[in-house]
C-alpha positions as CSV (number, residue, x, y, z in Angstrom):
1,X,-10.4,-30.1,-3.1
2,X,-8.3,-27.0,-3.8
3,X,-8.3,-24.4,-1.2
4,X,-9.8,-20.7,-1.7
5,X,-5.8,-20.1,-2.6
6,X,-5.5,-22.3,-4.5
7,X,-8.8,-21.2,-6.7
8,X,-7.7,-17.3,-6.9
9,X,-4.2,-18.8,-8.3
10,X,-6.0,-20.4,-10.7
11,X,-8.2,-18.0,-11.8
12,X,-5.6,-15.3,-11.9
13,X,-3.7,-18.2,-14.3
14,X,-6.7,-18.3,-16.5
15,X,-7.1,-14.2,-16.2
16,X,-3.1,-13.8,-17.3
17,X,-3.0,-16.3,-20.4
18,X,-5.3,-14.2,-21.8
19,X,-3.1,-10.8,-22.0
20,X,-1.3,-10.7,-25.3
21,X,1.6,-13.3,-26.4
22,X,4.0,-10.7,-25.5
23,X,2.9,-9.7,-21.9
24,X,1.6,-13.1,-20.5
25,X,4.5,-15.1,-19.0
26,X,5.1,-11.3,-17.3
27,X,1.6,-11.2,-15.9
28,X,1.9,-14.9,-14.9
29,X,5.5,-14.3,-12.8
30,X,3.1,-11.7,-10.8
31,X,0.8,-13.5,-9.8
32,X,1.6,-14.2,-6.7
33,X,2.1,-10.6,-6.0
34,X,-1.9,-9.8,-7.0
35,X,-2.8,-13.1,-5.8
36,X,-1.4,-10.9,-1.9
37,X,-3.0,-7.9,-2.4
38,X,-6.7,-9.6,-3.6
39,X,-6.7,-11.8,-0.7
40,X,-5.4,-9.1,1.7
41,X,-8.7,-6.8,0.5
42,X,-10.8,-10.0,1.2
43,X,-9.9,-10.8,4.4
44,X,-9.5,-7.4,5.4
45,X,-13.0,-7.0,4.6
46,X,-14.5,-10.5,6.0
47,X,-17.2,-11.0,6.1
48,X,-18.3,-9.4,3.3
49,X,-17.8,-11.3,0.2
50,X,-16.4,-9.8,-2.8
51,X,-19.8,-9.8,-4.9
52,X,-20.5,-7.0,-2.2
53,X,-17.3,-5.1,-2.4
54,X,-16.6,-2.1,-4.8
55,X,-13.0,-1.2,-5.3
56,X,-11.5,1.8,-7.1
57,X,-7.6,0.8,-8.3
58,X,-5.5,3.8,-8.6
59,X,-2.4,3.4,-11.3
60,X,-2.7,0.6,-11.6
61,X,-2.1,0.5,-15.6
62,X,-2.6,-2.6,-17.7
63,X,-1.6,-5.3,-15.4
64,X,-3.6,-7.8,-13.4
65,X,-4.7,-6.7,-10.6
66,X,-7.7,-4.5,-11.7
67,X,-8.6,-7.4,-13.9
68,X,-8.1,-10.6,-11.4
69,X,-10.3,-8.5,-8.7
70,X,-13.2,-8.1,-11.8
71,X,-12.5,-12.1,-12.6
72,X,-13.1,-12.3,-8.7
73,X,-16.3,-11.6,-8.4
74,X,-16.3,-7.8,-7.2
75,X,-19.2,-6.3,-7.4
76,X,-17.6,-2.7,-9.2
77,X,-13.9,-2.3,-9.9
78,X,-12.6,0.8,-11.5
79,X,-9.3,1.7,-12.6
80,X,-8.1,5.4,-13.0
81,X,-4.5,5.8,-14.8
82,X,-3.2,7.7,-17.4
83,X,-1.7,4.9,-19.5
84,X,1.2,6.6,-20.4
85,X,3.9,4.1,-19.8
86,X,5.9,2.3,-23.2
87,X,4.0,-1.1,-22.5
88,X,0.2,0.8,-22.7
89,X,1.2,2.5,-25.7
90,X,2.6,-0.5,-27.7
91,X,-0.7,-2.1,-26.7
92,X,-2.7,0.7,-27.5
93,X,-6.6,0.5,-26.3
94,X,-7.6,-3.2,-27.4
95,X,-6.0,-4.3,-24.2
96,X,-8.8,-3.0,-22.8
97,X,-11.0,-5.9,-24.0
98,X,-9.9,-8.1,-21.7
99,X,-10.8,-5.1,-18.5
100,X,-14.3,-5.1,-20.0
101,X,-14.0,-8.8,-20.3
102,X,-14.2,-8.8,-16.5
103,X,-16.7,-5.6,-15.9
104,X,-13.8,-3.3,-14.9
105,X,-14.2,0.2,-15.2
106,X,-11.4,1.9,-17.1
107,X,-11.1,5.8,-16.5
108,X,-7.8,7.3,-18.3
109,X,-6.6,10.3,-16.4
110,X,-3.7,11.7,-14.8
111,X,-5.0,11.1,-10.9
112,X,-2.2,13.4,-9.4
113,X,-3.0,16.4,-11.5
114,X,-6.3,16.5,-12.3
115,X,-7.6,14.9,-9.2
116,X,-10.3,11.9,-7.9
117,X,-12.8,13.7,-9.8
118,X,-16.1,12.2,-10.3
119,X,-15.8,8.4,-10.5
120,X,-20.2,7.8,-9.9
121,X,-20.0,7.1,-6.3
122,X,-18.0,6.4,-3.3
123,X,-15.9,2.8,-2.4
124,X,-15.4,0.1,0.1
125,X,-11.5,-0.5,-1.0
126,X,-9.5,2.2,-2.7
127,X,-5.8,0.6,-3.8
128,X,-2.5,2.2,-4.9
129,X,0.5,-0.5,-5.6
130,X,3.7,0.7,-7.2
131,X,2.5,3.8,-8.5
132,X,3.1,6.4,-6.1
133,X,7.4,6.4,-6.5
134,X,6.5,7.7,-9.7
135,X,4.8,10.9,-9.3
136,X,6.2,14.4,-9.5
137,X,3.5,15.8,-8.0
138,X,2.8,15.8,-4.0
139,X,-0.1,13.4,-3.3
140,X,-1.2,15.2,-0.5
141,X,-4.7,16.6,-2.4
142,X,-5.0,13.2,-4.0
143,X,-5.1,11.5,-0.9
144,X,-7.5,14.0,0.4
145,X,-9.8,12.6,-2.3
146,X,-9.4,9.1,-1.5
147,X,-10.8,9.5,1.9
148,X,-13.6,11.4,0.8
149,X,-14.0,9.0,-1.8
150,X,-13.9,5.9,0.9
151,X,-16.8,4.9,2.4
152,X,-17.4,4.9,6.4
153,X,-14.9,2.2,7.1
154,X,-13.6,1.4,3.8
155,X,-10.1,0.4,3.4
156,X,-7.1,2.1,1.8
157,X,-4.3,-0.1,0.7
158,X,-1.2,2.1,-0.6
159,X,2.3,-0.5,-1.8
160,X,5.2,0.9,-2.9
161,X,8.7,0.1,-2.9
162,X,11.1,0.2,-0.1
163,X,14.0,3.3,0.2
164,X,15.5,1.8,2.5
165,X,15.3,-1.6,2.4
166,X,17.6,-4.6,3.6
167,X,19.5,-5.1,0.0
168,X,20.2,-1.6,-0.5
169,X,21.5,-0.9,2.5
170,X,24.7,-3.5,1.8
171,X,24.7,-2.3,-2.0
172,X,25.1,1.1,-1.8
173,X,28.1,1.3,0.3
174,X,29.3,-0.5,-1.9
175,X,28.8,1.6,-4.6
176,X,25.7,0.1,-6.6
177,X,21.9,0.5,-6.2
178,X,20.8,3.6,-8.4
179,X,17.2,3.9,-7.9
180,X,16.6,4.2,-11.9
181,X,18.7,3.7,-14.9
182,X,20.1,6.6,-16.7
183,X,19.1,5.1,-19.7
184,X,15.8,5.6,-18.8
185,X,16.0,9.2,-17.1
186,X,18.6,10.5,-19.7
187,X,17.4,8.5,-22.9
188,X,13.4,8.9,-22.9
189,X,11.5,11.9,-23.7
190,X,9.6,11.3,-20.4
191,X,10.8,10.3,-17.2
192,X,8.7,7.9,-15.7
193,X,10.6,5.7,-13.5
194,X,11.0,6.0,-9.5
195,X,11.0,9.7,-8.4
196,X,11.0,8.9,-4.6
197,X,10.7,6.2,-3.3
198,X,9.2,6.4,0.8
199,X,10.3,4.3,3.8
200,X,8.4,2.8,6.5
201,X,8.2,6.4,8.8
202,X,6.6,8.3,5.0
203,X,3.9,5.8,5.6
204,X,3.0,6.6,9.3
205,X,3.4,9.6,7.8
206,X,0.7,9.9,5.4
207,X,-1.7,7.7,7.1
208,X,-1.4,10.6,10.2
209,X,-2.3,13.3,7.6
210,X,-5.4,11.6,6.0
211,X,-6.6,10.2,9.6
212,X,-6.6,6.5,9.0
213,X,-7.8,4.6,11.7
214,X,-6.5,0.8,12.2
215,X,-3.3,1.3,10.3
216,X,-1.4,-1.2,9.6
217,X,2.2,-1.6,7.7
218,X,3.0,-4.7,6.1
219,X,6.5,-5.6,4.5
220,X,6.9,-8.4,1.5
221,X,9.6,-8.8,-1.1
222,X,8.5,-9.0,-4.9
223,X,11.3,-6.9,-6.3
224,X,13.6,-9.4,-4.3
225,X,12.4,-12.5,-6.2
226,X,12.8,-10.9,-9.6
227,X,15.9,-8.7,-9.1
228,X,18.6,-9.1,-12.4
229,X,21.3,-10.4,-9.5
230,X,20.9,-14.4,-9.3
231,X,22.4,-13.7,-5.7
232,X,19.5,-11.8,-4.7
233,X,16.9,-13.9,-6.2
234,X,18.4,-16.9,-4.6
235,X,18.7,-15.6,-0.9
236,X,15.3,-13.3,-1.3
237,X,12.8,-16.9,-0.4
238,X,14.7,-17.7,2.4
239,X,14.8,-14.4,4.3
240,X,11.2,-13.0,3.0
241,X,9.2,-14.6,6.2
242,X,11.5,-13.5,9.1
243,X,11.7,-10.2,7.3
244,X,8.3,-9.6,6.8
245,X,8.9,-9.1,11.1
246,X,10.7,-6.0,10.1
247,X,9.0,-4.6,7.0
248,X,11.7,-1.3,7.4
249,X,13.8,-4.2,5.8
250,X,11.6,-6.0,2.7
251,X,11.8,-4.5,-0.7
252,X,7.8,-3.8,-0.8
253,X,6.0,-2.0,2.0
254,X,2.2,-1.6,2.5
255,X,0.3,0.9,4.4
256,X,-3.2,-0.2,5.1
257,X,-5.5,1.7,6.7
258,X,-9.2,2.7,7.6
259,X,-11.5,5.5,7.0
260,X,-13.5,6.5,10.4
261,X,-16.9,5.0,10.6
């Protein structure tokens, strides 16, 4: 009998084979990634079940994680992006199909600028992964809105990259470990790679100002397992669970955290 695991994998399988030809071996390589941050919103959340859960996903673009919560049973799931980045608009809007597919709620707007606004009620679980590094806005306001937007004890679950993490601190004394390409800051029109990335002490930082309660900070290492250097990739799975001890040292970082009841 396969374990609850061992089911989301699955499904989240099934969910990716379905994205275009071009996109699904991508989606399927992070799975394990969304496969994390479902199951952390579950258990976070125990006992409620996911069929009682609503969940509002905040830049989270095209890729699987809105979807795989939807093909998880959640009761609501909306996602809020401006779906700006090359991949949304060489897909253009029948990706979408697939988000309806699974009952998620797709709202296209620029979350940093024009705000929260009104997304038809409030939230149990209000996500951010890899999204924030990119803004050139603060996200102070924003996350104003998210609490408001939480419900009495709902969850906020913010991931972003590390600054600061364990590979870049031997690669950049050595001379290499540029935070974006200058193709891709001098080349395109629009800049939309990293713009800061935060550490471990941003995070304490933000969940002081927005008064989360229960905060937690967790530390894993995606960008580690797929990083161009075969170096990297190779030592990455042995050193990810004694340095998930010291998440100032993984690649990925995670601030969860509480609203007050």
């Amino acid at each position: 009998m396969q374990s609850t695991s061992e089911n989301l994998a699955s499904l989240l399988t099934e969910v990716a084979k379905q994205y275009p030809p071009a996109m699904v071996q991508e989606q399927i390589r992070d799975i394990p990634r969304n496969q994390f941050h479902i199951e952390y919103v579950l258990e976070a959340m125990s006992p409620r079940a996911a069929g009682d859960l609503t969940l509002c996903d905040l830049g989270g673009g095209i890729g699987l994680f809105s979807v795989g919560s939807g093909a998880a049973g959640f009761k609501r799931v909306v996602l809020v992006d401006d779906f700006q980045d090359q991949v949304n608009l060489q897909q253009g809007d029948n990706i979408f199909s697939l988000h309806r597919k699974y009952g998620v709620e797709v709202i296209s707007r620029d979350i940093v600028t024009a705000g929260l606004g009104d997304l038809g009620g409030t939230f149990d679980v209000i996500t951010c992964f890899d999204s924030m590094e990119h803004w050139h806005h603060s996200p102070k306001k924003l996350f104003g809105q998210v609490m408001a937007a939480l419900n009495p004890g709902g969850l906020f679950f913010l991931g972003v990259p590390n600054c600061v993490n364990f590979r870049k601190r031997i690669t950049v004394p050595l001379g290499w470990g540029k935070w974006s390409s200058m193709q891709s800051w001098y080349e395109d029109e629009v800049f939309r790679s990293h713009v800061r990335e935060p550490d471990v002490d941003d995070l304490h930082y933000i969940a002081r100002d927005i008064g989360l309660t229960d905060v937690k900070i967790l530390g894993r290492n995606w960008l580690g397992m797929v990083n161009h250097r075969g170096w990297v990739r190779a030592l990455t799975p042995l050193l990810d669970y004694p340095m998930r001890l010291q998440p100032s040292l993984c690649s990925n970082i995670y601030l969860a955290g509480r609203k007050r009841l």
